[in-house]
N, C-alpha and C positions, 0 to 999 in steps of 0.2 A: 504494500500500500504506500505508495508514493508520497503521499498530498498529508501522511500524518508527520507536527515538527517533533521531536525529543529534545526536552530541554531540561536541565538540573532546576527544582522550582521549592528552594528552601521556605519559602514564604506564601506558598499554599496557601490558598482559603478555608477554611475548616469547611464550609457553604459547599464547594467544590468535591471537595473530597469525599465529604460523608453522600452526594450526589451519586458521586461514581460508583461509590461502592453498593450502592441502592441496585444500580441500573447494572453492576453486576453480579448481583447476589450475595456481594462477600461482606456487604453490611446485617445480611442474615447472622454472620458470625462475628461481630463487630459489639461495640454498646452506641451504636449510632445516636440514641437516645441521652446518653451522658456526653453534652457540648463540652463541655472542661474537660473532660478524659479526651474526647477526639481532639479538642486544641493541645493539649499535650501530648501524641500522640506524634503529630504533626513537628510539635516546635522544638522537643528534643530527638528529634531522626535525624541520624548525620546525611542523607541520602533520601530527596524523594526527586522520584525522577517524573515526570509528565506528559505525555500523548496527548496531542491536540490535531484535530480534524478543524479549521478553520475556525480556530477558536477555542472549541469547545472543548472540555477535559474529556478523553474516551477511554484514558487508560492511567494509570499512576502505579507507581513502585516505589513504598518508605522500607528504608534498611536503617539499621544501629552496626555501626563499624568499628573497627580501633584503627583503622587502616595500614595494618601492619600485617595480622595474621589471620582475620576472620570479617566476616560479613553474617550478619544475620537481618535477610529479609524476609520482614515480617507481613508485609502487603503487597499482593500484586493483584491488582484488579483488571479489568477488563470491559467496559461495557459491554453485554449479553448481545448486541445488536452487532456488534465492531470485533467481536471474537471467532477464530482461527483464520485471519488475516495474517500472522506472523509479529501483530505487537503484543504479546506477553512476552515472547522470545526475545523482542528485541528490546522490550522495559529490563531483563535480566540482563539480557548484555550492556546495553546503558549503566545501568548499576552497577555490575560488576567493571567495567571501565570506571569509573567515579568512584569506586571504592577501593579499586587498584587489583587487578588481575592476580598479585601474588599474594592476594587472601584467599580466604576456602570459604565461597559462600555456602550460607547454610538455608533450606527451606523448608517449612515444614507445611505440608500438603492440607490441601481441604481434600476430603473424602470423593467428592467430584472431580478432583482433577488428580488423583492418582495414577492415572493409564497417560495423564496430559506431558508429563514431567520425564518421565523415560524416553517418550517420543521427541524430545526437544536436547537429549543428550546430558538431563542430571542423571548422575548415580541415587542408587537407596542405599539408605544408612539402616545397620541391623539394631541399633542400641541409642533410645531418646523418651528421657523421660522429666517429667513438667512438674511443677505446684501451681496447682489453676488458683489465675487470681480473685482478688473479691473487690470489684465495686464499690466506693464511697456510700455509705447511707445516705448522704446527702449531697447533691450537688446543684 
């Protein structure tokens, strides 16, 4: 797809982002509903990268980096409408340039796109394990 730009977009709109992630389902797994958690989300990521279709956000990619030895991205969205065009592949590689090639990005899959990730040339990792977090009471 030609006509989408890729740009590094430290300063995100929370408006935007929590959009995209709507329009591609990945806000299903998100707290779209907690604006202060998505504006933090956004404004300590060393790394969001942006897909624009004349404009408009169609894709985005936030990673946490040390940019030495590891990447962990944590988002990659896709508008539903704009997806298997080749830019989630190419938000990774975005990312992974911007966060310097001689880290080891890390992803961890949503359930839907587990067939998506091999096909595009990551490895699986046999051993990852999380403490799910909890949500503010209030925000």
């Amino acid at each position: 797809m030609l006509d989408v730009a890729y740009t590094v977009e430290p300063q995100l709109a929370v408006d935007e982002f929590i959009d995209v992630l709507v329009r591609s389902t990945l806000g299903q797994r998100r707290p779209i509903a907690h604006r202060q958690t998505m504006e933090g989300m956004l404004r300590h990521a060393d790394v969001i990268i942006a897909a624009r279709k004349n404009g408009r956000l169609i894709g985005v990619s936030r990673a946490i980096t040390d940019f030495s030895y590891c990447t962990y991205l944590s988002d990659l969205a896709v508008d539903s409408a704009c997806q298997r065009q080749g830019i989630g592949r190419r938000l990774i590689e975005e990312t992974h340039a911007a966060a310097g090639r001689h880290t080891t990005l890390i992803l961890l899959s949503a359930p839907a796109a587990m067939t998506y990730y091999p096909h595009i040339g990551l490895q699986p990792h046999p051993s990852c394990w999380t403490i799910p977090g909890q949500l503010p009471a209030t925000e």
